[in-house]
LOROMAR-880571 format. One record per residue: y, z, x of N, C-alpha, C, CB in turn. Coordinates in pm, whole numbers, plus 50000, padded with zeros to 5 digits. Glycine has a CB too. Layout:
% residues N
YZXYZXYZXYZX
...
//
This chain:
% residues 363
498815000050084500005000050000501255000050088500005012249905
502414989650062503734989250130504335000150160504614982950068
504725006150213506005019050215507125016550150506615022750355
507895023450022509065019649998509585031550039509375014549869
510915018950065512355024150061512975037449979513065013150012
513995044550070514375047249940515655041549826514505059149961
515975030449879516595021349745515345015349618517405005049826
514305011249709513275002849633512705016749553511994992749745
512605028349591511995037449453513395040349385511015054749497
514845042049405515915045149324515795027949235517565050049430
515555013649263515485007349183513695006949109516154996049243
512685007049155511825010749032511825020248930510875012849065
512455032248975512625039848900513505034448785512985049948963
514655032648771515745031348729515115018848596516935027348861
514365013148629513365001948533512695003148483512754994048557
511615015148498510825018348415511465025648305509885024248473
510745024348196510945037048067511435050648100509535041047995
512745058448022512955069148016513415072848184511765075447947
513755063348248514625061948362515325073048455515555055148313
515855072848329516975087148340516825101348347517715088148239
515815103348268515025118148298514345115948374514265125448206
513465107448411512525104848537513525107048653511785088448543
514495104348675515135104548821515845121248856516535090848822
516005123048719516775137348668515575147848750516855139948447
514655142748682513445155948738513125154148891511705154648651
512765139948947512455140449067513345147449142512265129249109
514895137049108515795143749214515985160949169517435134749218
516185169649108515735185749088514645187849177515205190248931
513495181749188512455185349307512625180149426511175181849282
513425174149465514335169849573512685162349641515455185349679
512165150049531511265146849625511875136149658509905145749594
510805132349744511525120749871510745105749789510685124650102
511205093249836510245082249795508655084749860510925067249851
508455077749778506835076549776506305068449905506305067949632
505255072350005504895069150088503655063150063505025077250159
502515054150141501255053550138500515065950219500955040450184
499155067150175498515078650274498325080150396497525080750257
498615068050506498855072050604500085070650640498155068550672
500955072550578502465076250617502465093150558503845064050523
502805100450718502735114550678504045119150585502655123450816
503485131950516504595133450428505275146850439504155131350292
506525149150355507005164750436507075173050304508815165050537
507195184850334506745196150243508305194950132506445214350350
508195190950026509415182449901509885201249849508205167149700
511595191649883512265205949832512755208149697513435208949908
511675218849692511995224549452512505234349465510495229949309
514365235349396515145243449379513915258049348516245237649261
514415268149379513925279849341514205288849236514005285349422
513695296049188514435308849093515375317949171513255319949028
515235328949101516035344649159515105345949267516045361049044
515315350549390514905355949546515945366049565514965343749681
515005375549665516055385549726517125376049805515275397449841
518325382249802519505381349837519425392150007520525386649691
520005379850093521005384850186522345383650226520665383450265
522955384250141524635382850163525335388950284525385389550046
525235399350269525855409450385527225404550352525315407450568
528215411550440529345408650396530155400850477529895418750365
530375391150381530575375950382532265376050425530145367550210
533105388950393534545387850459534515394550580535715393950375
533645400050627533905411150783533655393050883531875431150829
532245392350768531625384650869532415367750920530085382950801
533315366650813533845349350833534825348850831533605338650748
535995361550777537655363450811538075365350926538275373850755
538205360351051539115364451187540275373451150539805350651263
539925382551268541595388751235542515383051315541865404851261
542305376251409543455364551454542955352951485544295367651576
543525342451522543595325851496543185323851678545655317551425
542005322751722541735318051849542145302851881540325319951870
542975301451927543285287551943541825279252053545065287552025
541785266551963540295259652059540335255852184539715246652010
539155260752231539205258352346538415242052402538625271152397
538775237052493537695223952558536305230752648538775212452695
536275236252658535145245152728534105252652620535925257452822
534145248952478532705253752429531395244752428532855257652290
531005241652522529865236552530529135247652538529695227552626
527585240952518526485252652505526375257552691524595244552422
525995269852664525415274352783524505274552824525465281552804
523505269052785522075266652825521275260652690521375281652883
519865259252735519025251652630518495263852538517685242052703
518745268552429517985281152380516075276552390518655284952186
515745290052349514435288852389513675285152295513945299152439
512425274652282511855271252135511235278952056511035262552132
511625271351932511185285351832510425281851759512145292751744
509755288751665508485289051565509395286151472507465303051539
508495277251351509415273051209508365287251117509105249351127
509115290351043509045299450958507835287650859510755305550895
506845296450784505805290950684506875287050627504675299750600
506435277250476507275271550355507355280850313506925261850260
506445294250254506375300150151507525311750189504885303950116
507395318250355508895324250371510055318550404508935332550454
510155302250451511495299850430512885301750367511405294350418
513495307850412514565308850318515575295850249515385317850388
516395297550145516595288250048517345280450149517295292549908
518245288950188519495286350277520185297650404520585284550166
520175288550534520595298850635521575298450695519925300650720
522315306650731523445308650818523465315550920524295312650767
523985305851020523735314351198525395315551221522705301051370
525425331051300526655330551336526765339551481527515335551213
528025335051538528145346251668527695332451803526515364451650
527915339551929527905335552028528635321552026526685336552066
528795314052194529325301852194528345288052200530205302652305
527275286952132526615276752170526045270752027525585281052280
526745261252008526505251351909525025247751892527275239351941
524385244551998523355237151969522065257451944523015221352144
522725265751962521305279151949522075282251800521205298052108
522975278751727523265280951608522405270651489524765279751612
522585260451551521405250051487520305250451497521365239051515
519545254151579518255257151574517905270351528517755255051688
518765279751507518115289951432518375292551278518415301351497
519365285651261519685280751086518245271951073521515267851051
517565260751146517055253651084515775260451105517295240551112
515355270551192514045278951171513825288451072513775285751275
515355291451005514885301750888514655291950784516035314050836
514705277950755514505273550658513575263350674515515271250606
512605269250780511305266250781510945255250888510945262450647
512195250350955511945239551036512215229551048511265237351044
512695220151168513135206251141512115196451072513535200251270
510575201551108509535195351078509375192150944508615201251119
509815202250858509885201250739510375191550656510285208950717
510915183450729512145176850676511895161950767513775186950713
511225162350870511315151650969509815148751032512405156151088
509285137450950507675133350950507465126051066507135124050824
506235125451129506025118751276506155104251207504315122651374
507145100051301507295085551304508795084451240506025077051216
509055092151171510485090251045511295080751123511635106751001
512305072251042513755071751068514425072351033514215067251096
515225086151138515985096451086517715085951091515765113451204
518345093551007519825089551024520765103551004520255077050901
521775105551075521965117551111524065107351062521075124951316
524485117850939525775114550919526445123950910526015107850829
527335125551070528085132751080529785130151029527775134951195
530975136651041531965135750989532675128451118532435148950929
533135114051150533695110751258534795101751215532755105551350
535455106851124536655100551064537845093651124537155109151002
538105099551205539315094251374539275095651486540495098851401
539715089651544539705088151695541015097651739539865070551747
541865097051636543165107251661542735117251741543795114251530
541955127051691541885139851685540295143151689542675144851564
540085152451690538785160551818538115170451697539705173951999
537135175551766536305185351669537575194451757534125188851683
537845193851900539045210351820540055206451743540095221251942
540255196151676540995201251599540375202951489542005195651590
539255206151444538355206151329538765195351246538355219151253
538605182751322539005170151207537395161651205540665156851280
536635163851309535155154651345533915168251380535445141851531
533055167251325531815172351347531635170251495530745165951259
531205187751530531305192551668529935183751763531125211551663
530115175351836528895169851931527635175851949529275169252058
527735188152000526715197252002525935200351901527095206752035
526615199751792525775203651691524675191951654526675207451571
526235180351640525285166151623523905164551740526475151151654
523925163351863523265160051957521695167851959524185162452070
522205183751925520885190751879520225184151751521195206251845
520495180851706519805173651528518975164551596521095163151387
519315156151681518835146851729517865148551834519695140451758
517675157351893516735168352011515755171351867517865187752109
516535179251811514845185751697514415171851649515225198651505
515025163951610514285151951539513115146251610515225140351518
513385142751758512135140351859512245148851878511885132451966
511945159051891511145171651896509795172651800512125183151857
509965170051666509335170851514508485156451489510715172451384
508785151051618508285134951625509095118251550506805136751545
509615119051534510925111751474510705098551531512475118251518
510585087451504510025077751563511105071651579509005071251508
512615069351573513765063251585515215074151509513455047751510
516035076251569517345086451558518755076451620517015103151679
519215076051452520695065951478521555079051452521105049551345
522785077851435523955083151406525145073451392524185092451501
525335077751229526065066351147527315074251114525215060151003
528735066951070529835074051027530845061951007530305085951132
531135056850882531915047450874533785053350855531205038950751
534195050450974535515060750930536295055650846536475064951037
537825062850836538565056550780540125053350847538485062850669
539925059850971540675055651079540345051651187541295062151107
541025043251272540005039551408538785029151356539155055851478
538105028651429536555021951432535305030051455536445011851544
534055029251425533535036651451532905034851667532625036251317
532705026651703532415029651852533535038951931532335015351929
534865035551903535855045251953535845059251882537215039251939
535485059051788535385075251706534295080251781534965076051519
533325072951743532155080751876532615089652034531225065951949
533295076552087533695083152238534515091552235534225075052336
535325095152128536595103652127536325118152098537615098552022
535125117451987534985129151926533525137251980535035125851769
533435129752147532475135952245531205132852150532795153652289
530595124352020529405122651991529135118752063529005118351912
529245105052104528735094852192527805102452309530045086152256
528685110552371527895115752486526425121652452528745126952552
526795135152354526115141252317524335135652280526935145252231
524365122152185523615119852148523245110452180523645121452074
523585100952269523345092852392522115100252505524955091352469
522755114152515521855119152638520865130152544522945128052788
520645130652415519295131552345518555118152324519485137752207
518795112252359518155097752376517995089352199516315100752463
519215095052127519115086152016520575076552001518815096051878
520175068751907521355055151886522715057151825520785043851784
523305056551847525055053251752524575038251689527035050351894
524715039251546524875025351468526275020651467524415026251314
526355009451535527355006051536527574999451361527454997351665
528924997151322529194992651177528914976551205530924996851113
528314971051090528264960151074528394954550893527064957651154
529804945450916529854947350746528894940650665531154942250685
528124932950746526734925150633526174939250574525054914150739
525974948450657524974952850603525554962550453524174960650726
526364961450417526824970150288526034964750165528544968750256
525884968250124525224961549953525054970249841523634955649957
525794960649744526464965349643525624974849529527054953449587
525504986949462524234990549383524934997049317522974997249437
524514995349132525035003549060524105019749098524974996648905
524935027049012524975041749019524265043948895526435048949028
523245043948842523065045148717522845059948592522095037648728
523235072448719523345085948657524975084048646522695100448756
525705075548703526875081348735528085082548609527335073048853
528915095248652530225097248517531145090248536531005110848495
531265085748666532885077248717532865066848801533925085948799
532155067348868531975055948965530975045748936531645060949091
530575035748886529485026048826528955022448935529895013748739
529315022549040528745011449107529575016649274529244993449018
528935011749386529465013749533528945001049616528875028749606
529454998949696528584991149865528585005249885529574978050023
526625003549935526625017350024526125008850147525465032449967
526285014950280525585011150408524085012750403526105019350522
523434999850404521604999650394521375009050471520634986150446
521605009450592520735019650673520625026350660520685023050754
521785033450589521545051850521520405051050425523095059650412
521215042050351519815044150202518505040750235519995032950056
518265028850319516765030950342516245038050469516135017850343
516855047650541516045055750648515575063750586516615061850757
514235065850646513155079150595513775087450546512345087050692
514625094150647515235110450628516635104850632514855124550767
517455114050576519155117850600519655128250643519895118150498
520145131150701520755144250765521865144150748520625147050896
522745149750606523905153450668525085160950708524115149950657
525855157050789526065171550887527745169850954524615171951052
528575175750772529895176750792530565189050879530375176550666
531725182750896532265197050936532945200050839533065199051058
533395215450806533725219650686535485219250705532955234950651
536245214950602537795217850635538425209150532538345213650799
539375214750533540825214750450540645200450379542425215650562
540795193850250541035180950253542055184650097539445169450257
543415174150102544615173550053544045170949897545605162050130
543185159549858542825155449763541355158949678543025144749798
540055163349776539105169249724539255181949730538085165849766
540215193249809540035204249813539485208449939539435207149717
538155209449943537335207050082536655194750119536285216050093
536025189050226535435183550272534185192850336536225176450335
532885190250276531975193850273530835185250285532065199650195
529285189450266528785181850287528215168850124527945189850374
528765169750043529145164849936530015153449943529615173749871
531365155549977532355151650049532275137550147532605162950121
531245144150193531615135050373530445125450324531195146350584
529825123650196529125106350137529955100350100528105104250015
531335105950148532035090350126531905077650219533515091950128
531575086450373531525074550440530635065950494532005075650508
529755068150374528405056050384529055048450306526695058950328
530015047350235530685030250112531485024550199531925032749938
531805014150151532685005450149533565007150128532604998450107
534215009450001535785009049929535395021649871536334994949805
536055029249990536645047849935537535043649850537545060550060
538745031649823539435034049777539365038249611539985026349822
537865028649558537625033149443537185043149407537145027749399
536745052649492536685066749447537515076249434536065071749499
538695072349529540415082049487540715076949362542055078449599
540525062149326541385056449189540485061949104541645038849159
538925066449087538285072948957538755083748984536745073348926
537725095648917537725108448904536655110948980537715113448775
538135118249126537455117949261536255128749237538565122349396
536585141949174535305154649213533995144349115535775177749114
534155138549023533075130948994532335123749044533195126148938
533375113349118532725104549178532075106749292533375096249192
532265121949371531265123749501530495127749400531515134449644
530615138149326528795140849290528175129249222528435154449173
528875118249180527715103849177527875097349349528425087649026
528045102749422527735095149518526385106149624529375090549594
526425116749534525735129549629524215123849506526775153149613
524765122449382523415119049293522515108349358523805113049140
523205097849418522525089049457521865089749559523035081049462
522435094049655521995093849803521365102149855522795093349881
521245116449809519935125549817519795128049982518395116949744
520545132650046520035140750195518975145750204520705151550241
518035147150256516625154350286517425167850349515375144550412
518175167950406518945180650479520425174350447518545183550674
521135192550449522775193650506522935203450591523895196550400
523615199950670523855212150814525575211750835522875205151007
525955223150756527235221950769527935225050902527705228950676
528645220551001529375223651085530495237651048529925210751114
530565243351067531455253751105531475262751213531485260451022
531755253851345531655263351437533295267851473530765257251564
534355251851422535465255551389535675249851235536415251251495
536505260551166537385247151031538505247251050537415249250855
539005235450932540395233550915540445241550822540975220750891
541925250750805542285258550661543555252550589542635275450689
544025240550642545085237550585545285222850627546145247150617
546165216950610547075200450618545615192950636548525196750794
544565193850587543255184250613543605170050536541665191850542
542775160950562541825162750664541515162150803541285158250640
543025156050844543295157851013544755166850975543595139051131
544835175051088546085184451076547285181751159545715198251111
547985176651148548765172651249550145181751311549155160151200
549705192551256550485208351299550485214051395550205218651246
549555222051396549235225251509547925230451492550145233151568
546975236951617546085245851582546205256851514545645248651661
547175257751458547365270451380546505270651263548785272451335
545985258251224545295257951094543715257851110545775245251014
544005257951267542105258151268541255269451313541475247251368
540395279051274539805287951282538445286951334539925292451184
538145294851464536995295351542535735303151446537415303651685
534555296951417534205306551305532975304651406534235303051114
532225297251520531285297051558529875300951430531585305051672
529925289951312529345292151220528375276851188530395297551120
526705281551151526405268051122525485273350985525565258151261
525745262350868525235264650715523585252850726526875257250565
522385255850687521765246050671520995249950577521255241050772
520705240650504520155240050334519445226850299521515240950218
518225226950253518105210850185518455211050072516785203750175
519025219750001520105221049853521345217249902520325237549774
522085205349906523785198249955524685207549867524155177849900
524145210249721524945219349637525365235149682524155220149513
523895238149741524185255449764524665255049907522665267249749
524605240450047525005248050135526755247250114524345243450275
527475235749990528605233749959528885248449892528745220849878
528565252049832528785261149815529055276749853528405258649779
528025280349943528135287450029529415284950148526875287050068
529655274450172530835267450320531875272750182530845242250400
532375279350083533795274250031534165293350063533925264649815
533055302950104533255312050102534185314450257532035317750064
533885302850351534605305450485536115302850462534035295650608
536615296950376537695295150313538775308150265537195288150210
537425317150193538425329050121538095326349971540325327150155
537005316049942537055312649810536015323849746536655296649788
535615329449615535195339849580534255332549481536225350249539
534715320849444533385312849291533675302449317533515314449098
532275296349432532205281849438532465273049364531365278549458
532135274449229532395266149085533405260649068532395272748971
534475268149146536235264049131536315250549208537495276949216
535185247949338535175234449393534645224749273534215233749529
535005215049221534675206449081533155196049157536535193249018
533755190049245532175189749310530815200549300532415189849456
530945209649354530165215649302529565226849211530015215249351
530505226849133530365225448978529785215348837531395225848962
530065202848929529355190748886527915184548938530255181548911
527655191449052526345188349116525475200249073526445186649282
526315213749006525085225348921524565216148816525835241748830
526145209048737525505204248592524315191648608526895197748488
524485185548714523335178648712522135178648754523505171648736
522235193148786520515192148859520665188548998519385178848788
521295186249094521745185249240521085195749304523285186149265
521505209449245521285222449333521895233149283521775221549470
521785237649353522435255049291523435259849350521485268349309
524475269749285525345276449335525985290849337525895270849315
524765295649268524435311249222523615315749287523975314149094
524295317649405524255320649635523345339449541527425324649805
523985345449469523675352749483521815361649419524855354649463
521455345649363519915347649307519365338949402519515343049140
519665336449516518815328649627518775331249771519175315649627
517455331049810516945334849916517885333850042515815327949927
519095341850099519695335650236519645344250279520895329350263
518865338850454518915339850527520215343350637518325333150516
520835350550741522235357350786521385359350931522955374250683
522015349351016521135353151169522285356151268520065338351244
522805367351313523135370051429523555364451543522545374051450
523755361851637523305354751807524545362951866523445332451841
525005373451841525995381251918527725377651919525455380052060
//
């Protein structure tokens, strides 16, 4: 039997009878397209009930009492040491690593409480890893581009977990994407994990209606996203003028074509039809710095950007959006209309406080 895509199961589906609840339920079990039997498969993520809660406290732990201005010197300090993936059955829903200076031991221990990169990344996959690389202006210090390190580790666990090919895609909206790469230190990063930068190529966009969708009918999304095995994706969290935040919800804008038609609909709608469609296997939110203000690039000063040495990872896009609005100061995710609109559809959850999270330390 062929392997499909995952466009080719979002269009069989969409054709058969009763369409619409059929896609409603799969995507709630966050399963993946359908493979043949010797294409290995990964353990499919089904929202949960009520779980013990680890909150701990979420203002000691993510309010600075002063504004560290960024430094060029946070690179990791060494390779952390490998770790065991937690069983499925104790995985937690959603984890958060915080403390110390090393991007890449914050990512790997968010992604061991939630059971593992493996989980998520089948021998052979191809993975696509979409980070936030919007301009060439400006730098992950200025919390305007997803921090390198973080990106570059995604791409280490991916061959690590066996990953049979690792691109890194980001269609900006300033600059180009090969110069956004070199500027915003990806390039390096994930160059010397030995995976690819996709360069943009406009053939490859193609046009697909949305057929859950409230506002947006229709997009060019970039093929390569939609048909790689896995998705990874992996915003940085901060300030944005017109959605509120930029999250990992958010940052599917830049798999389309014409963002512009999603400012002219009804923007918090139209990401959660663009989050309905596109289904991440993972989100790994960046927050090792955010923006708190003039987003989505700040052209102030660092005054608006806050060292939080923080990383969110979830295969729920809803609960780790949700959870990222608390680094903000926000108190009821719901108030983000994104995800408020990705509860009502079955996306994910945002009632942080009946689900399993995980709170890891590193000093």
């Amino acid at each position: 039997m062929k392997k499909i895509s995952r466009r080719e199961f979002i269009r069989l589906i969409t054709k058969s009878a009763g369409a619409a609840a059929a896609m409603q339920l799969l995507h709630a079990c966050g399963i993946a397209p359908a493979a043949d039997s010797a294409t290995p498969t990964k353990t499919p993520f089904v929202p949960a009930g009520p779980q013990v809660t680890n909150l701990g406290s979420i203002a000691e732990a993510v309010v600075p009492t002063e504004t560290p201005l960024p430094s060029d010197t946070l690179a990791p300090t060494g390779l952390p040491a490998t770790v065991t993936a937690s069983p499925a059955a104790e995985a937690a829903y959603l984890a958060v690593a915080r403390g110390g200076d090393d991007p890449e031991a914050l990512v790997r221990a968010a992604l061991q409480a939630i059971g593992g990169i493996g989980r998520f990344v089948p021998q052979g996959a191809n993975v696509l890893i979409k980070p936030n690389v919007c301009t060439s202006n400006y730098s992950y210090l200025d919390a305007a581009t997803t921090n390198p390190w973080v990106v570059g580790a995604l791409v280490k666990m991916c061959f690590e977990a066996g990953a049979g090919r690792v691109r890194v895609f980001d269609f900006p909206f300033n600059g180009n994407n090969p110069a956004n790469y070199e500027a915003s230190g990806i390039a390096e990063q994930v160059l010397a994990a030995g995976g690819e930068l996709e360069i943009l190529d406009w053939n490859k966009f193609v046009q697909s209606a949305l057929p859950n969708a409230r506002s947006l009918g229709s997009a060019a999304f970039y093929s390569e996203v939609v048909d790689a095995d896995v998705l990874i994706d992996v915003p940085i969290a901060k300030h944005h003028s017109g959605a509120r935040l930029t999250l990992g919800m958010k940052n599917l804008m830049g798999v389309i074509r014409n963002r512009n038609a999603v400012h002219s609909a009804d923007l918090q709608q139209a990401i959660a039809d663009l989050a309905d469609y596109i289904r991440p296997e993972l989100t790994v939110i960046d927050a090792v710095r955010i923006l708190t203000n003039n987003g989505p690039i700040s052209s102030s000063s660092h005054s608006d950007v806050r060292l939080m040495n923080t990383v969110i990872a979830s295969p729920d896009i809803v609960a780790a959006d949700a959870y990222a609005t608390r680094l903000f100061g926000w108190t009821d995710p719901n108030q983000l209309p994104y995800v408020k609109y990705g509860v009502e559809r079955g996306l994910g959850r945002s009632d942080l406080e009946n689900l399993k999270i995980e709170e890891i330390s590193l000093g």
